[in-house]
Backbone as a ProteinNet text record, in pm:
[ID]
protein_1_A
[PRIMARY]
XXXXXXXXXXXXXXXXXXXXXXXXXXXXXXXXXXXXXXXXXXXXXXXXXXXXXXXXXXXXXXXXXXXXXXXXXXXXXXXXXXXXXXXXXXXXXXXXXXXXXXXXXXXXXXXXXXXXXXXXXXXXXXXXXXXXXXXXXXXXXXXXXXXXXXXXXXXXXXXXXXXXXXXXXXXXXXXXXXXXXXXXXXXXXXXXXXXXXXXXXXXXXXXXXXXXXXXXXXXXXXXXXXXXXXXXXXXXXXXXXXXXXXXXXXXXXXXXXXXX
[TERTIARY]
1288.1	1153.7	1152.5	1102.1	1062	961.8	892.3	767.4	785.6	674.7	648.9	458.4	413.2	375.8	366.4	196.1	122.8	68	24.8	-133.5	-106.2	-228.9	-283.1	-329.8	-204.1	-277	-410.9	-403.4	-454.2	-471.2	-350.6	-252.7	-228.4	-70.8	34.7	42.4	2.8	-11.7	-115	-237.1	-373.7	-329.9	-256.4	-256.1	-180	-76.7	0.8	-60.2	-165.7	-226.1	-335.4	-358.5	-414.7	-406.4	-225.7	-175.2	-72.4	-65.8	-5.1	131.4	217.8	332.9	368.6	293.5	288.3	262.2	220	139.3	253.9	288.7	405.1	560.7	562.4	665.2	704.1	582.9	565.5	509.3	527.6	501.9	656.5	720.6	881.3	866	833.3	842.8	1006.8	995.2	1135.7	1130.1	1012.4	1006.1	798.8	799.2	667	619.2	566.6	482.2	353.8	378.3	266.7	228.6	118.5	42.9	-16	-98.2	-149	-127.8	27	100.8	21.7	-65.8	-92.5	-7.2	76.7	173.2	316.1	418.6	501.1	664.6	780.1	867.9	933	829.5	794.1	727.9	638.4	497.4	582.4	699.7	687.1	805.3	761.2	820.4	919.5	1063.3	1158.7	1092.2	986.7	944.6	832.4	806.7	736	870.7	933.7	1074.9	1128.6	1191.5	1259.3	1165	1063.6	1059.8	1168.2	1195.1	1246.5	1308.2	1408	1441.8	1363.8	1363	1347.8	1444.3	1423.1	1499.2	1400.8	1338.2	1197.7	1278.9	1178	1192.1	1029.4	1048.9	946	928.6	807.8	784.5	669.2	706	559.6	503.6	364.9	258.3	324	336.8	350	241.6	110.7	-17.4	-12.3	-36.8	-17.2	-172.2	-122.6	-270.9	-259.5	-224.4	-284.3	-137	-185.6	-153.5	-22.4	86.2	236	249.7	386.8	398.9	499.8	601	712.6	717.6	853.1	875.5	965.6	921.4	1020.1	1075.1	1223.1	1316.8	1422.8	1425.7	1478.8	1681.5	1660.1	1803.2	1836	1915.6	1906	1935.4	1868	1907.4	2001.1	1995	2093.7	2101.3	1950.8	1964.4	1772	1735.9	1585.7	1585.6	1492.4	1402.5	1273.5	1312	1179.4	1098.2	1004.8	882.1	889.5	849.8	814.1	894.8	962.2	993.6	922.8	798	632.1	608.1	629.6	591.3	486.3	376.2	262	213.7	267	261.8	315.5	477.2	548.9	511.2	438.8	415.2	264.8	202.4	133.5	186.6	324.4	360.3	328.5	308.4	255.8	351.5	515.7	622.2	708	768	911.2	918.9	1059.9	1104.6	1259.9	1289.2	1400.2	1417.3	1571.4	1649.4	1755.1	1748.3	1827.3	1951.9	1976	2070	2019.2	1897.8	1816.3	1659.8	1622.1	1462.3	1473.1	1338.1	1319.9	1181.3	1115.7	1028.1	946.3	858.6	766.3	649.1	645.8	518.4	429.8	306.6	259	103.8	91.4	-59.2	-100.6	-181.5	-298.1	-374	-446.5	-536.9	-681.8	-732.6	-891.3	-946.2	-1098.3	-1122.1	-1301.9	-1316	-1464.7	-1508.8	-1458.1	-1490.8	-1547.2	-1462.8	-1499.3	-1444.1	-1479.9	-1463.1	-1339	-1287.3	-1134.7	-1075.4	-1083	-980.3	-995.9	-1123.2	-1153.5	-1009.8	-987.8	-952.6	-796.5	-743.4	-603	-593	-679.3	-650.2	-640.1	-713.3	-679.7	-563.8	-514.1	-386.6	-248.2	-268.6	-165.9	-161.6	-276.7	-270.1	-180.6	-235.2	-117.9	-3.5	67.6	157.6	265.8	167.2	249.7	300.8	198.8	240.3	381.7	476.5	589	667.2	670.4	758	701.7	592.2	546.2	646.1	588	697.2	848.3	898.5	1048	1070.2	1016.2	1051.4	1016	907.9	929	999	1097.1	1146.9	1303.2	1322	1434.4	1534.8	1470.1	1552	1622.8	1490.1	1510.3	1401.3	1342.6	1278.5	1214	1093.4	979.7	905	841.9	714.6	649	538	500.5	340.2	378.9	255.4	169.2	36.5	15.7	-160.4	-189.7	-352.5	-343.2	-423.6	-437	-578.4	-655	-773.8	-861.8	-836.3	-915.3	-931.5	-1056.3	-1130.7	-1106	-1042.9	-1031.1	-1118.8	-1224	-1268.1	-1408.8	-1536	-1681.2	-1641	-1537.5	-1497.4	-1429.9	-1375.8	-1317.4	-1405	-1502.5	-1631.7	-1775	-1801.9	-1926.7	-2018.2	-2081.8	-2169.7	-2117.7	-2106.6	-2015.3	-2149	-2254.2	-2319.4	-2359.5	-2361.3	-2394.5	-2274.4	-2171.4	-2061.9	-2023.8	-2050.8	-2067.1	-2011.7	-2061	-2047.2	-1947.3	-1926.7	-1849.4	-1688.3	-1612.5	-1484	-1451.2	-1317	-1262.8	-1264.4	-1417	-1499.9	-1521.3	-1471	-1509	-1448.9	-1506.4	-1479.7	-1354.5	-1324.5	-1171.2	-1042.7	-1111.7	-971.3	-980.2	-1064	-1042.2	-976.5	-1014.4	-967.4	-740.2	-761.6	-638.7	-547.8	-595.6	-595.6	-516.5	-608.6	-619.2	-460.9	-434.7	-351.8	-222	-205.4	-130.8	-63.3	-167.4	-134.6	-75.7	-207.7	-217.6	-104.4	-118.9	-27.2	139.5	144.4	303.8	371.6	255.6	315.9	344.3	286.1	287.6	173.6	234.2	137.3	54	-105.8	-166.8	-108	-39.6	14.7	-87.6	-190.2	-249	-387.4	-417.3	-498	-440.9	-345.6	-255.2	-237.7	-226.7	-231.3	-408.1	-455	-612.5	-705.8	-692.1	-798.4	-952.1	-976.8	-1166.2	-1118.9	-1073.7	-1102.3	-1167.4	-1312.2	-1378.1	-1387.7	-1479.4	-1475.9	-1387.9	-1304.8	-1199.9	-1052.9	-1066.6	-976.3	-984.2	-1088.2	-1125.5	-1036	-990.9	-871	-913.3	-1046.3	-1116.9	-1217.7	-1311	-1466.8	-1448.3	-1611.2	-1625.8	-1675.8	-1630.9	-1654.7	-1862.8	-1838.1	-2014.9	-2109.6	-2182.1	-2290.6	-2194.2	-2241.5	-2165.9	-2097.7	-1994.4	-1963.9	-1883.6	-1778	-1649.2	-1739.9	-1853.6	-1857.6	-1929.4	-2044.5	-2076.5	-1975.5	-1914.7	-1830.6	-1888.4	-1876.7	-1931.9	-1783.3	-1730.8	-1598.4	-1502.3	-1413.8	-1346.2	-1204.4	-1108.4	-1001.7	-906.1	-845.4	-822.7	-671.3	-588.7	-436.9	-428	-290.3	-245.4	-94.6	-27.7	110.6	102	153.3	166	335.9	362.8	509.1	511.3	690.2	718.3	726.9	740.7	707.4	747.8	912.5	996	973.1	917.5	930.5	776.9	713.4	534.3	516.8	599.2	583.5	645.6	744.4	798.4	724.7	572.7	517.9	437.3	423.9	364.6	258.7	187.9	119.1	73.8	-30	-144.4	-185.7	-210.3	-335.8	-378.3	-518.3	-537.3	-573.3	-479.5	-527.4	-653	-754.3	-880.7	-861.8	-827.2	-787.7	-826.9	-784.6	-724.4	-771.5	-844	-855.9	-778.6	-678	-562.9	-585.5	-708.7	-729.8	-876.1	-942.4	-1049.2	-929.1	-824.1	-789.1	-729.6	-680.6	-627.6	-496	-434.9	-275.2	-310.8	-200.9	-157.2	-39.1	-56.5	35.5	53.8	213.9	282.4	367.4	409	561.6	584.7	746.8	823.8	922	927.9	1023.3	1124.5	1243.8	1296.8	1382.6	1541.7	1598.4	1589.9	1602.3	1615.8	1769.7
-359	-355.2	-426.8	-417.3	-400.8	-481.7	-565.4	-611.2	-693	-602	-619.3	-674.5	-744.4	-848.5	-811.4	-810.7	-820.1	-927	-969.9	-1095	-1103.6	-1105.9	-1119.2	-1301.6	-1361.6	-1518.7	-1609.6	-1533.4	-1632.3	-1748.6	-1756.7	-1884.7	-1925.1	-1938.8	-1960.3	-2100.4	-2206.5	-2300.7	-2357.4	-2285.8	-2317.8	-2240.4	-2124.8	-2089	-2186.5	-2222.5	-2323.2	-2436.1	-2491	-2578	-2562.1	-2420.7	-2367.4	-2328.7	-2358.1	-2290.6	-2167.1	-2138.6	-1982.9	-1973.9	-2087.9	-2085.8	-2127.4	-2236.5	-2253.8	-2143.7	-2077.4	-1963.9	-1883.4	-1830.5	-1767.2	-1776.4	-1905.6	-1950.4	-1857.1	-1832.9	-1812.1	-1660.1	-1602.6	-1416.5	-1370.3	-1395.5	-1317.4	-1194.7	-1250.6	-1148.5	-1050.6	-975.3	-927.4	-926.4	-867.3	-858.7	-912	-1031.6	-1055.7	-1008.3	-908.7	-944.4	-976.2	-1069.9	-1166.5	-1128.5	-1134.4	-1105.5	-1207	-1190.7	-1279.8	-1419.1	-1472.8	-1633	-1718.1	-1657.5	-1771.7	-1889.7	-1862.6	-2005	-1898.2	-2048.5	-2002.4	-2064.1	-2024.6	-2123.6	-2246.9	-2325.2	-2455.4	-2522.2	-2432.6	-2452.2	-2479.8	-2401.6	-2362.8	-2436.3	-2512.8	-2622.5	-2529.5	-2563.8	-2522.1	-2490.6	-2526.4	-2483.5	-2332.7	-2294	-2212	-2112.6	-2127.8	-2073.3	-1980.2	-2075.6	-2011.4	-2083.8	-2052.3	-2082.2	-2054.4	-2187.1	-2141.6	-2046.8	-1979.6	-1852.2	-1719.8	-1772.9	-1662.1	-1703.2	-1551.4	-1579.2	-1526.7	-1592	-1551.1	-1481.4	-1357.2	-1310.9	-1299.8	-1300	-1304.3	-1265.3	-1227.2	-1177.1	-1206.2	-1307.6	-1446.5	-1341	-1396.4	-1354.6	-1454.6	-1390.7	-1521.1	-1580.1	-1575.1	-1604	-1697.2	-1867.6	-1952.1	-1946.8	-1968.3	-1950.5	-1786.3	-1707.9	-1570.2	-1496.8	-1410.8	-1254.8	-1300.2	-1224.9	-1253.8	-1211.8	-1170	-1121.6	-1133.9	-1127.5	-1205.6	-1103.2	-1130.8	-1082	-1185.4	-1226.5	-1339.7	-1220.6	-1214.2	-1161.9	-1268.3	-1151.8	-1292.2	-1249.3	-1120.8	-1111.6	-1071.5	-1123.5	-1073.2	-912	-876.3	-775.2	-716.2	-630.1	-525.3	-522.8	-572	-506.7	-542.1	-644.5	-681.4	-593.2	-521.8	-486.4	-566.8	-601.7	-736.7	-645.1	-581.8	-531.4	-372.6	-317.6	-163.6	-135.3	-277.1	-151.9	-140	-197.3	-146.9	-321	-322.5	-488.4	-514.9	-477.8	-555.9	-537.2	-479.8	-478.6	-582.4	-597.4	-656.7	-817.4	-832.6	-956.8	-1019.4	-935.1	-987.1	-1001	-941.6	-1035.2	-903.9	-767.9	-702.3	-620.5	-641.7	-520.7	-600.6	-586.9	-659.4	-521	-520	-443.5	-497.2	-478.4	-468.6	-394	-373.7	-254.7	-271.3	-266.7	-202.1	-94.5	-104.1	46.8	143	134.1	257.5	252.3	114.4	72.2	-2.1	62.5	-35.3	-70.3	-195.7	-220.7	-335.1	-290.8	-347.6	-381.4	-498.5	-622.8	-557.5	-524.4	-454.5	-486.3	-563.8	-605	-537.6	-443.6	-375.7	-417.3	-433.6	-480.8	-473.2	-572.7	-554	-494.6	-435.2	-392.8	-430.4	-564.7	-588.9	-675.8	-766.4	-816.6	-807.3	-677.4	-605.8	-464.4	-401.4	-295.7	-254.9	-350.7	-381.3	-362.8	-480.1	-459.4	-334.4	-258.2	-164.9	2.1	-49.3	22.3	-4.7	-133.7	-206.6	-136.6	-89.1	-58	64.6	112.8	285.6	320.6	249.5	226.6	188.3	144.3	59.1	176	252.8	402.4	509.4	485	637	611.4	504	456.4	401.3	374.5	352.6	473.3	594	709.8	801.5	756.3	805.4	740.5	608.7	517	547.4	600.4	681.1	773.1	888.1	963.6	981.5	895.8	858.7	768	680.9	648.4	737.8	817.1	935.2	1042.6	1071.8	1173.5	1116.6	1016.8	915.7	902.8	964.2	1011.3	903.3	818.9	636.9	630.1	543.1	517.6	419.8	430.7	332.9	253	136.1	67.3	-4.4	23.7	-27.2	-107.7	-252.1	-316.3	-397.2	-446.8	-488.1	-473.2	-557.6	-530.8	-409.2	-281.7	-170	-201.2	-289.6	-287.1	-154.7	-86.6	14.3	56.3	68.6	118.4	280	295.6	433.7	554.3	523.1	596.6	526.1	617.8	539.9	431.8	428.9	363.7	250.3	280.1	129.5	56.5	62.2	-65	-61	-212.3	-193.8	-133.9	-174.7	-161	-14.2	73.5	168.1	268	271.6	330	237.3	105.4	2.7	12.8	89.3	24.6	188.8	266.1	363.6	395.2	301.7	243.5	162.8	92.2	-33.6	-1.1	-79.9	-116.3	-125.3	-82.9	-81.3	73.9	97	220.4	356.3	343.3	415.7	583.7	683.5	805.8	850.7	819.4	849.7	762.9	616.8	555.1	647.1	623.2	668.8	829.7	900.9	1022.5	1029.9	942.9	917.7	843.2	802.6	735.9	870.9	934.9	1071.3	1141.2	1154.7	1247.2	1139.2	1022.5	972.8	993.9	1014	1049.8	1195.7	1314.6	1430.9	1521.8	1483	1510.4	1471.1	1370.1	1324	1258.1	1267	1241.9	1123.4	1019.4	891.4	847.7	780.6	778.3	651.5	638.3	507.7	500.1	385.4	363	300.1	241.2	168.9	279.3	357.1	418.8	521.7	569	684.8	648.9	512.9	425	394.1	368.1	360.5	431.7	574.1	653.4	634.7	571	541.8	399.7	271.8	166.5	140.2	93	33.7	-114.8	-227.5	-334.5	-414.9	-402.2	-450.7	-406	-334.8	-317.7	-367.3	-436	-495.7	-591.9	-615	-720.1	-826.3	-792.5	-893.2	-874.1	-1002.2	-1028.8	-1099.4	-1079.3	-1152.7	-1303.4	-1414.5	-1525.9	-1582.3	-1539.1	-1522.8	-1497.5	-1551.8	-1571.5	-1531.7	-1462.5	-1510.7	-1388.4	-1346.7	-1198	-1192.7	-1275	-1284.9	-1263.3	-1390.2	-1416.6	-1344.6	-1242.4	-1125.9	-1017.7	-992.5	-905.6	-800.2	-801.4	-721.6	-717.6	-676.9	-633.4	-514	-509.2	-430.7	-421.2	-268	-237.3	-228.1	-297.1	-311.5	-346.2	-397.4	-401.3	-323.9	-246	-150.3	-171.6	-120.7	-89.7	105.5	144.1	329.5	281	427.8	432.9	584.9	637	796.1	811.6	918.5	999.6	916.3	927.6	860.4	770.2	631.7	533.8	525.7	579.4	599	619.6	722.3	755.5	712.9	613.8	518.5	401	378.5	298.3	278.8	132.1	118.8	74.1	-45.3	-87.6	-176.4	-199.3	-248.4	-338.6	-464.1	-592.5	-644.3	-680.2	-780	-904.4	-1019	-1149.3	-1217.5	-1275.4	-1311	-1444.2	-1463.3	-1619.2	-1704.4	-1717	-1837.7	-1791.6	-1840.7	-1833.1	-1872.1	-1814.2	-1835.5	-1829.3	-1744.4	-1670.9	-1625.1	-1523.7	-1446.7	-1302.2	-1291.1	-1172.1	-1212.6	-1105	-1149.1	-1076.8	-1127.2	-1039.1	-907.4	-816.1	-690.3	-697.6	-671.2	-683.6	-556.7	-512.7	-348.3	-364.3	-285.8	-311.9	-169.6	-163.7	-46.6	-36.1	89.1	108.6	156.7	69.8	90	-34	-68.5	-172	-178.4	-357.6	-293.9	-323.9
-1288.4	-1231.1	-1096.8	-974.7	-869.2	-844.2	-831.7	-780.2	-651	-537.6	-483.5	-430.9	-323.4	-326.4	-207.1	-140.7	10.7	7.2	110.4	128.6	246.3	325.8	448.5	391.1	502.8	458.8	556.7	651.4	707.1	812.9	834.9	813.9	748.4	775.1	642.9	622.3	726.6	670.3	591.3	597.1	567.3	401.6	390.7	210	180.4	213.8	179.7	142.8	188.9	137.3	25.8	-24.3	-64.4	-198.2	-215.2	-349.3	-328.3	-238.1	-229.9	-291.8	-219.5	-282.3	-405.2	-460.7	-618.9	-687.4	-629.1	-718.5	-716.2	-585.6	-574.4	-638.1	-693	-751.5	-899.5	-962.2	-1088.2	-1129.5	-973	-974.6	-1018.5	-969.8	-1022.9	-896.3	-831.9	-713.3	-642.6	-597.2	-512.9	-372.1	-319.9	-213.9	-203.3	-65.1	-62.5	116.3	122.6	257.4	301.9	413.8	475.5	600.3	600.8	714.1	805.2	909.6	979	991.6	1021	959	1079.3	1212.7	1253.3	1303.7	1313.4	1327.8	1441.7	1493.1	1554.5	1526.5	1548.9	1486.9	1435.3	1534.9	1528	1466.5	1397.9	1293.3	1176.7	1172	1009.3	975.2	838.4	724.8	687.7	622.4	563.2	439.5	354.6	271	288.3	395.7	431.2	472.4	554.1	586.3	503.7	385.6	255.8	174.4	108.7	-47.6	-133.8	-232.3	-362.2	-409.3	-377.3	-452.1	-313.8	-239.4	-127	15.6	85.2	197.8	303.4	401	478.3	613.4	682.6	832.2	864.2	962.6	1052.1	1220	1236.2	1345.7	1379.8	1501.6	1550.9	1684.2	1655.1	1775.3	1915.1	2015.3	2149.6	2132.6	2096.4	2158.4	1988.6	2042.5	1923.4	1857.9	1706.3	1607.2	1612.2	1618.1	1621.8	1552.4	1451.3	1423.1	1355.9	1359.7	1277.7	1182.7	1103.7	982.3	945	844.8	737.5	638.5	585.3	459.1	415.9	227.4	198.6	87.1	40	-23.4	-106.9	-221.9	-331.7	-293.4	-267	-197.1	-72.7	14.8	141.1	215.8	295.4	339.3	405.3	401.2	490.1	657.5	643.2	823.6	831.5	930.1	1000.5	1068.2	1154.6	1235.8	1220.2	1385.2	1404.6	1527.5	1486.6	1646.7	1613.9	1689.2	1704.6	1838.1	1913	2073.9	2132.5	2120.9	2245.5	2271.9	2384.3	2396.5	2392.3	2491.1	2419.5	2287.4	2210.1	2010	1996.4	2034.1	1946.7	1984.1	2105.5	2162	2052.8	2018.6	1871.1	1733.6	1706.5	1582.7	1474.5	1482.3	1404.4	1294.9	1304.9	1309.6	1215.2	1113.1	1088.9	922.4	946.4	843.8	784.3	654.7	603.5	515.3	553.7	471.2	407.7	275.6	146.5	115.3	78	48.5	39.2	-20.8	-68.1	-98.7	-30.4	10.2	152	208.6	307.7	267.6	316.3	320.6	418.7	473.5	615	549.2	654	640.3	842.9	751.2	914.5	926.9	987.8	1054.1	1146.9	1143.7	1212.7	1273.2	1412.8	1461.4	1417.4	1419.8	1398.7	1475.2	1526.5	1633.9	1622.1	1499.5	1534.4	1619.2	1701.8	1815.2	1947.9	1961.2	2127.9	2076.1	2197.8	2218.1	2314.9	2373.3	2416.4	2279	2187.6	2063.3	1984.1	1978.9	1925.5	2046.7	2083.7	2167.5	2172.3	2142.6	2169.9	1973.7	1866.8	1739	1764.5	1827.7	1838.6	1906.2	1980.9	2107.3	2018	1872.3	1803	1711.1	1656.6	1594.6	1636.5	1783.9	1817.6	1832.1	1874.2	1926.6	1747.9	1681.4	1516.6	1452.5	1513.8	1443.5	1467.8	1548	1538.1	1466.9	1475.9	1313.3	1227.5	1171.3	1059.6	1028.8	1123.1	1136.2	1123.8	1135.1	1192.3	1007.4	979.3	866.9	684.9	741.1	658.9	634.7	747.6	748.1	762.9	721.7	704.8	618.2	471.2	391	263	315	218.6	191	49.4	13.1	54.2	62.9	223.3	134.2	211.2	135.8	221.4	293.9	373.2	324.9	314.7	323.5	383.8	367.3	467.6	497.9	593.8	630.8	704.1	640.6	777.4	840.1	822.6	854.6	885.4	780.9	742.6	586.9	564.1	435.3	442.5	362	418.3	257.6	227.2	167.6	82.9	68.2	49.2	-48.9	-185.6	-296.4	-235.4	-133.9	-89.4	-33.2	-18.5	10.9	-48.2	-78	-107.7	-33.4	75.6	158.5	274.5	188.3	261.9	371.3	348.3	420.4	563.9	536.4	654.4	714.8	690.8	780.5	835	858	872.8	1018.6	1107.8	1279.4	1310.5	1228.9	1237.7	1250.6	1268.1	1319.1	1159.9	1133.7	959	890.9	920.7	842	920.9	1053.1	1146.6	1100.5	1110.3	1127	1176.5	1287	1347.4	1289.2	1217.3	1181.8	1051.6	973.2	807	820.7	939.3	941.5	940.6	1039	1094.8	937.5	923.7	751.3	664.2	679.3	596.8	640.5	790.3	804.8	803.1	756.1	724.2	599.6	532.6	332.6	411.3	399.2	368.8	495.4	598.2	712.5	734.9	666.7	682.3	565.9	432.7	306.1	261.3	285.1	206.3	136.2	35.1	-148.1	-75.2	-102.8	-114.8	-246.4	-281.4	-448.2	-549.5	-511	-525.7	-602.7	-514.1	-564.6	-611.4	-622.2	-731	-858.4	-854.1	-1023.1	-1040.3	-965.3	-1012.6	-904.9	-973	-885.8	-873.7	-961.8	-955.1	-974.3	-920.1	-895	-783.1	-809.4	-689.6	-677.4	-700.8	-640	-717.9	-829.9	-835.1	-780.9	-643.5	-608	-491.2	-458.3	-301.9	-271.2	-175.2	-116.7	-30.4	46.9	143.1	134.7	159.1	165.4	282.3	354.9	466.9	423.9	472.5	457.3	494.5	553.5	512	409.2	425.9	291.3	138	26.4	-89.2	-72.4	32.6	-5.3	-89.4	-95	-275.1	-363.8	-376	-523.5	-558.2	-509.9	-503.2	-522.8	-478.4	-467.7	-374.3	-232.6	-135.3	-69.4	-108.6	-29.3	-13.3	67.2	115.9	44	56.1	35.7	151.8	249.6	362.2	361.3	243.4	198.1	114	152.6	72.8	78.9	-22.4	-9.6	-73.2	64.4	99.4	127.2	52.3	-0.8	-18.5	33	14.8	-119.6	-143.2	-339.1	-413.2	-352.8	-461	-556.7	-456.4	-488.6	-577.8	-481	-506.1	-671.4	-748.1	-828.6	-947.7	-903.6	-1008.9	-995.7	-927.6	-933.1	-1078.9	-1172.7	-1257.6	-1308	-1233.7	-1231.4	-1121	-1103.8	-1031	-1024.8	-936.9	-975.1	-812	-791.7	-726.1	-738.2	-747.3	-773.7	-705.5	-766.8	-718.4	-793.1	-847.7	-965.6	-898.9	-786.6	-676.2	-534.9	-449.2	-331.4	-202.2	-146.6	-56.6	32.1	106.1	209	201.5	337.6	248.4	250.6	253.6	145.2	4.8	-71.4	-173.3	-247.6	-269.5	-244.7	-370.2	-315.1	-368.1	-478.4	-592.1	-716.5	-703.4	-694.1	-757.2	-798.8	-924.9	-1017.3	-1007.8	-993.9	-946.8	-1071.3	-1110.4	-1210.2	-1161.2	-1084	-1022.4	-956.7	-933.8	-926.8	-745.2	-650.8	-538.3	-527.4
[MASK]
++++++++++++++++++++++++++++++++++++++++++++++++++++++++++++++++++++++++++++++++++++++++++++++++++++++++++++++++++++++++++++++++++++++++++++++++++++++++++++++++++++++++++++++++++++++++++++++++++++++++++++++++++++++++++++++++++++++++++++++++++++++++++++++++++++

């Protein structure tokens, strides 16, 4: 069995203080990816580095406090890819992949685009420009797993408040579309919702930190792990941990019937 393991932290030092890695200790994880680490090589504790029974990579934002992403692995890989090749991408920290004999799997942070309408624009710019490593790793001929914040809801079930957001940055018409021709156009499984097709707000991954949106449960589906057939379909089960508060996201549980 296979388990793999998303979370958008936050900052990785702020879950860290939070519980993340205790917690993490006691998942039996294989492969974990992290999102938004916030931090830069200098930031980070040998215990943040390698946890316990892991071996960490990473790919830091230049711009300190901001963006980044990691993968910790209980065995080492074959071969990093750190960035996409597009500098101003890779200069936010958004890209890192490793490869297996016969899995690869990427930790990939997506831009937000609710701030401005610049970033709304630097997400649509990170869309077109992602869609040939789409491409290129689907038609690759290895078994893929790509997880990670896409900062997009990509369907009315993935959010509460799905008619208010209608306008908004996440929910927008052209991303969720683009969403679409990601599955339906170039063939990769949301896994997540292939194992639970009518899961709604227990499948939410982030709430906005404002007013009670967790404890309400007014939230969003915005981490996913999307994966080619293969693997997609030796997928077994499902969870999002809410137990514990790490972040305002909350990591992605998938078990793979399947060795890496």
């Amino acid at each position: 069995m296979l388990r793999i393991i998303t979370a958008n932290l936050n900052g990785i030092r702020s879950a860290s203080t939070k519980g993340f890695f205790d917690w993490l200790a006691g998942q039996d994880a294989d492969v974990v990816c992290v999102q938004e680490l916030k931090a830069q090589v200098g930031d980070m504790r040998a215990t943040l580095l390698n946890p316990p029974g892991f071996f960490g990579y990473f790919h830091y934002a230049e711009k300190k406090g901001y963006s980044g992403v990691g993968i910790y692995c209980r065995r080492q890989p074959d071969r990093i890819i750190e960035g996409l090749g597009i500098a101003d991408i890779d200069a936010e920290g958004r890209y890192i992949e490793v490869d297996f004999e016969r899995l690869s799997v990427v930790s990939v942070y997506l831009p937000s685009g609710s701030s401005s309408e610049e970033r709304q624009a630097a997400k649509f710019s990170f869309m077109e420009r992602f869609w040939p490593r789409l491409q290129e790793l689907r038609r690759a001929g290895r078994e893929v797993v790509i997880c990670g914040d896409w900062n997009i809801a990509h369907k009315e079930i993935d959010l509460k408040n799905w008619k208010g957001n209608l306008k908004n940055s996440g929910f927008l018409p052209a991303e969720r579309a683009w969403l679409t021709r990601v599955f339906d156009e170039l063939g990769w499984v949301d896994v997540h919702r292939r194992l639970c097709p009518d899961a709604g707000g227990e499948a939410y991954t982030w709430w906005s930190n404002r007013g009670q949106a967790r404890a309400k449960n007014v939230g969003w589906r915005i981490d996913y792990q999307i994966a080619t057939t293969g693997i997609a379909a030796q997928a077994r089960h499902a969870s999002v941990f809410k137990a514990q508060r790490f972040s305002d996201h909350a990591p992605l549980i998938i078990d793979y019937d399947v060795g890496l």
